[in-house]
C-alpha positions as CSV (number, residue, x, y, z in Angstrom):
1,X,0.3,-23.1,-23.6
2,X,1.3,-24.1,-19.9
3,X,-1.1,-22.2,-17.2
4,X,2.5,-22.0,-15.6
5,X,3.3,-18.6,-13.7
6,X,6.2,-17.0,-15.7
7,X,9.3,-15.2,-13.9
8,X,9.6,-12.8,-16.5
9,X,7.1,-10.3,-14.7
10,X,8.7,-6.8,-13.8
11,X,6.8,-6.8,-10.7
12,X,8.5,-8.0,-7.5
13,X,7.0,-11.1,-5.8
14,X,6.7,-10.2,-2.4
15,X,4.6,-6.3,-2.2
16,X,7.3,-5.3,0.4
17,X,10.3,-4.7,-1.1
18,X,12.9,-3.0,1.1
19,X,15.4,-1.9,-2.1
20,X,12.8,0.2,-3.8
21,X,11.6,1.7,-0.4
22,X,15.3,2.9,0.4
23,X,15.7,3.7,-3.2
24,X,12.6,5.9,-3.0
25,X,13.6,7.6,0.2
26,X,17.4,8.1,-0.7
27,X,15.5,10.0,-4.0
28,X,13.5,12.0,-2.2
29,X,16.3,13.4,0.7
30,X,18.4,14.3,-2.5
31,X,15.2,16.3,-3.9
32,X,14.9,18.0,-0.9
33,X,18.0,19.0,-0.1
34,X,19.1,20.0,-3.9
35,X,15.3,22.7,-4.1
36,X,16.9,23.4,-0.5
37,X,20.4,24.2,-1.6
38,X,18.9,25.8,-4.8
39,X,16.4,28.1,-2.9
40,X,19.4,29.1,-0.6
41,X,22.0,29.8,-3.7
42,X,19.3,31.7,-5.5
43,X,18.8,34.5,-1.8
44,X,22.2,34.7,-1.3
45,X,23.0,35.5,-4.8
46,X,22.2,38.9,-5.8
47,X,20.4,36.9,-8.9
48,X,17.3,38.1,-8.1
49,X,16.8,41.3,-6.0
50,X,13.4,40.8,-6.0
51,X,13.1,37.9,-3.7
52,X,15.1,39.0,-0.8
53,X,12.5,41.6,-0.5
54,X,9.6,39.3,-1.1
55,X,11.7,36.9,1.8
56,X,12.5,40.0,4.0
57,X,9.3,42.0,4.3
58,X,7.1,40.1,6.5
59,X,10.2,39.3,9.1
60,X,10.7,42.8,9.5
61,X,6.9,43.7,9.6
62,X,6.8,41.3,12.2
63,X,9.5,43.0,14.5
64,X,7.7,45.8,14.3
């Protein structure tokens, strides 16, 4: 048993690593825009009527 540091370790050796940063912020932009696509499919869609009114009422209550 060498006190020898092994390779093997999942852990990157340097704490910045720039793959997993643009890996983590290429993940979240493709979140964010698939809940954004989702949340516009789901008002234009007649799938639920009752979300265009939840959506609609305080834009027009605000015109007033």
């Amino acid at each position: 048993m060498r006190n020898t540091p092994t390779r093997s370790s999942n852990l990157p050796r340097e704490p910045f690593d720039i793959s997993m940063l643009v890996r983590f912020i290429a993940g979240g932009l493709a979140i964010a825009i698939l809940s954004i696509a989702i949340i516009i499919f789901v008002l234009t869609s007649g799938l639920f009527p009752g979300i265009e009114q939840l959506v609609a009422t305080p834009t027009i209550a605000a015109r007033r």
